[in-house]
N, C-alpha and C positions, 0 to 999 in steps of 0.2 A: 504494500500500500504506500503510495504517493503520503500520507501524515505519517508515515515512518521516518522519515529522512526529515521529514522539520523535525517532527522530535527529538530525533536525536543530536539535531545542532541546537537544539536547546525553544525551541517554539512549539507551545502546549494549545495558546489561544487559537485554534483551528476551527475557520467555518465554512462547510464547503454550502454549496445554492446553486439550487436546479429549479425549473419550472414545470408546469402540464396545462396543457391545452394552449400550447403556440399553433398548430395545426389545426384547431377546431374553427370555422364558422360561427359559434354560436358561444354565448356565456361568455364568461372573465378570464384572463390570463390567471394564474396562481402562483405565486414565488415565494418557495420556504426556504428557512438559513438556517442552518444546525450545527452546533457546537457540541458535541459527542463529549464527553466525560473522560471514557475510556475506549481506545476503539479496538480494544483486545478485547470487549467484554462477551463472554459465551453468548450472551443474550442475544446479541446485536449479528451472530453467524447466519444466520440466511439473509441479511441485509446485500440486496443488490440493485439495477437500475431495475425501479419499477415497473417496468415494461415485461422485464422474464418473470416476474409471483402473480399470482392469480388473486382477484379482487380478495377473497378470504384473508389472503396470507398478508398482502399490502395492509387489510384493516385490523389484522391479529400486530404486525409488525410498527404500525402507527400509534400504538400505543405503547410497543416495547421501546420504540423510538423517544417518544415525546418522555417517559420514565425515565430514561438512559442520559439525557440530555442535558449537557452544563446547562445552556441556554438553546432558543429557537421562537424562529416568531415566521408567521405565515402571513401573506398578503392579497389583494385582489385589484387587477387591475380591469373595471369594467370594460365593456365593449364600447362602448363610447368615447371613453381615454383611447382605447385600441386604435380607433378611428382616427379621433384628432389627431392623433402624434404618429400612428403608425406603429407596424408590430414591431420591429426591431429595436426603435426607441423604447418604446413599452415593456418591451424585454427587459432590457438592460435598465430602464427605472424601477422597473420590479423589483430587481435584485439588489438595486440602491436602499430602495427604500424596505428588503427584507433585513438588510445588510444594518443599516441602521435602526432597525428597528428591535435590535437584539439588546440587553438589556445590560450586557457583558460587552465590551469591544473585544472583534478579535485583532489576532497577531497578525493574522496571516488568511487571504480565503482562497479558496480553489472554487471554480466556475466551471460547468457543462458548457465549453465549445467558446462563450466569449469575454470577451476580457471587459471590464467593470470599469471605465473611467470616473476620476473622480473620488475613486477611495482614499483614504486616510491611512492605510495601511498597506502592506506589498500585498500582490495576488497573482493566482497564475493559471487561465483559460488551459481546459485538457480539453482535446479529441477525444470527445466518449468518455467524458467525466465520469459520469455514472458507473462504468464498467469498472474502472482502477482505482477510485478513491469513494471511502466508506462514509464520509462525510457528505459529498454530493450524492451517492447511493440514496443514503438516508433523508435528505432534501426533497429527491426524487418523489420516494414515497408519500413524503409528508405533503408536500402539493400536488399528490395525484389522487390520495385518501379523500384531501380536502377540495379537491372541485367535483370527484366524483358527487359528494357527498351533496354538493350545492345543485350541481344538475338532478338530480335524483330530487330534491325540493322543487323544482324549476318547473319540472316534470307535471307537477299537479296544479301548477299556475297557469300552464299551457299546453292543456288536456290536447290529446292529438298527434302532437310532434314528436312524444315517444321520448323526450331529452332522458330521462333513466338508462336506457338502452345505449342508444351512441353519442351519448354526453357531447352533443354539438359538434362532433365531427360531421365530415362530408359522408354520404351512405346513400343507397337507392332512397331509404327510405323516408330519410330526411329532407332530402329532393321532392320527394311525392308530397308529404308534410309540405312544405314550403307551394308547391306549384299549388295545391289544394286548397289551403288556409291561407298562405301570404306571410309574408317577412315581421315577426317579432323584435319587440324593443331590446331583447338582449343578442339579437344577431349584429355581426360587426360588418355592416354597409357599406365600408369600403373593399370588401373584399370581393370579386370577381364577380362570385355567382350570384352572390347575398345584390349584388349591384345591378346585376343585367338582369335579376326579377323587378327590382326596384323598377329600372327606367323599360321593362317592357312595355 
């Protein structure tokens, strides 16, 4: 693990930060920051990017996580912010503002894929964060628990659209959804398809 080597030159304050739902159409960006304790700890051993565990294990692991946790703090960045500013921007203030919004400052953060201007502290963007460092692993998780968990509410706001099922990703079905009912206020309008239903 990539927090092996800081720790052993002497840097413990470790946050790594990941996101869920940058590919979705529909609903909030999410950006969690996790500051791990111990990341030898047994607990924390099926900890990986949360794309490989199965919604069970991500929601069994999201609380072993948030237990396990120096610090961590979770964020939302609506659709509408999405819009304004754009996803990449949006991305990256995610992660500013999960980053600061930890309660603890860290030493040092690790980032899934981009690099964080602006921080106050050194950091350092991996290729496939999630896969090599247990800190964005567990990030990973922790904002993918947590938007699951909002589309699943969303769900019963906007009988029809199925959001429980493919949490605002693109899908035949959510297409039919859409061509059928019409474009909801948590869809992000400037995105392609969300746009060309708009100005059909």
């Amino acid at each position: 693990m990539i927090e092996s080597r800081l720790l052993e030159s002497g840097i413990t304050k470790i946050a790594g930060v990941d996101e869920a739902g940058r590919g979705a159409c529909a609903g909030p960006l999410v950006v969690a920051a996790v500051m791990l304790r111990d990341i030898h700890e047994v607990k924390l051993e099926q900890v990986r990017d949360s794309k490989e565990l199965t919604p069970t294990t991500r929601e069994e692991l999201f609380e072993v996580i948030t237990q396990q946790a120096l610090e961590y703090s979770i964020i939302e960045i609506p659709a509408s912010e999405i819009d304004e500013i754009g996803l990449h921007n949006a991305n990256l203030e995610g992660m500013r503002r999960a980053i600061s919004a930890l309660a603890i400052e860290p030493e040092y953060v690790l980032t899934d894929g981009y690099q964080i201007p602006g921080l106050r502290c050194e950091s350092l963007a991996i290729w496939k964060g999630d896969q090599v460092a247990i800190s964005i692993s567990a990030a990973s998780i922790l904002a993918k628990v947590y938007r699951d968990r909002i589309m699943i509410k969303v769900d019963t706001l906007y009988p029809g659209y199925h959001f429980a099922q493919h949490k605002g990703y693109v899908t035949r079905d959510h297409e039919r959804s859409l061509i059928e009912l019409g474009v909801t206020q948590i869809h992000r309008k400037s995105y392609a398809n969300i746009s060309a239903l708009i100005n059909k």
